[in-house]
C-alpha positions in Angstrom: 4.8 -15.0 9.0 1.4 -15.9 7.5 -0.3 -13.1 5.0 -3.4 -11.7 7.0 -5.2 -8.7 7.3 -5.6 -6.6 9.7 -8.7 -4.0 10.2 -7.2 -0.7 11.1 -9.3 2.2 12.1 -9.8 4.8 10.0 -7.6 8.2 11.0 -9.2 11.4 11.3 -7.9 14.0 8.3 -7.9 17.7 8.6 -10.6 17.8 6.2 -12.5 16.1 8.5 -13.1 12.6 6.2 -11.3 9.6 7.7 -9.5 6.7 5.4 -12.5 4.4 6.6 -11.9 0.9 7.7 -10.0 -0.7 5.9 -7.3 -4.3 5.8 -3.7 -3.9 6.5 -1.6 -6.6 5.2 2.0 -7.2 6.8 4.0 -8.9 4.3 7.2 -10.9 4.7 9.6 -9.5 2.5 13.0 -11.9 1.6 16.7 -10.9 0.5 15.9 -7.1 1.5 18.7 -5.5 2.9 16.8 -3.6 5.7 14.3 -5.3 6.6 11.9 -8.8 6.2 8.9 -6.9 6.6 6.1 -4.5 4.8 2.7 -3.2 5.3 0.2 -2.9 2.4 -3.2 -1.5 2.0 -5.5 0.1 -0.7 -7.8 3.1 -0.3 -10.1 5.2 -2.4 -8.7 8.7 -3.6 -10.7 11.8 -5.2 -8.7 11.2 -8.3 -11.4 9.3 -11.0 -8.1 8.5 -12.8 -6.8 6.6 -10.0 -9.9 5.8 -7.8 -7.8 3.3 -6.0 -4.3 3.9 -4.0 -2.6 0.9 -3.5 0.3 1.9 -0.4 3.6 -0.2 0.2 5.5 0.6 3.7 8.7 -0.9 4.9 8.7 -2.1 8.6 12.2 0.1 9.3 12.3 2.5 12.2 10.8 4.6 13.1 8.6 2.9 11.6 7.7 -0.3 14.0 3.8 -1.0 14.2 1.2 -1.0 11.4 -0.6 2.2 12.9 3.1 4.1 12.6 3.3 2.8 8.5 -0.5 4.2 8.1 0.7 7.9 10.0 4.1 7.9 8.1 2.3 7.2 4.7 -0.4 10.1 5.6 2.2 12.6 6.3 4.1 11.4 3.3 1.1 12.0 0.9 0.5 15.0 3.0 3.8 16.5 1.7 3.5 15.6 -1.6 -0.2 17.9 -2.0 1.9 20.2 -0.1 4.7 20.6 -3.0 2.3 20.2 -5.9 0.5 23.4 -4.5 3.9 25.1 -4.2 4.7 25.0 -7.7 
C-alpha cells in the first residue's frame, strides 16, 4: 500500500462546529499482531497548549473503513471530556 491522503468530510459535532476537511492517511503498519493497517490524521483543538491533535487508529474491527476510525476516535475523545467533567 502506497501512503496517500484521503480528504474526508468534516462530521457534524453536537456543538454544531465540524472537524473541517481534512487528509486521512492509511498507513501500512508491519510485524503488528492485529493488524497491517492504521489511519492518521491531525486536527486543530481549543487547547492553545496543544493547538494541534495528531490521531492514530488501528484498522481492527469494528473498525473497517476510514469514516468508522474518524467516528470511533470522536466517540473516544467524546468519553474522555465526558470523565474529565466527572471528576
Amino acid at each position: 500500500m502506497r501512503p496517500r491522503s484521503r480528504a474526508c468530510d468534516g462530521v457534524e459535532g453536537s456543538g454544531g462546529g465540524g472537524m473541517g476537511t481534512g487528509h486521512l492517511l492509511p498507513v501500512e503498519l508491519k510485524g503488528h499482531p492485529k493488524t497491517n493497517k492504521a489511519y492518521a490524521w491531525a486536527h486543530d483543538t481549543e487547547d492553545p497548549l496543544q493547538p494541534k491533535r495528531q490521531v492514530t487508529v488501528l484498522h481492527i474491527p469494528p473498525v473497517t473503513s476510514p469514516e468508522l476510525a474518524v467516528r470511533a476516535a470522536i466517540v473516544q475523545e467524546y468519553r474522555k471530556n465526558e470523565q474529565r467533567e466527572e471528576n
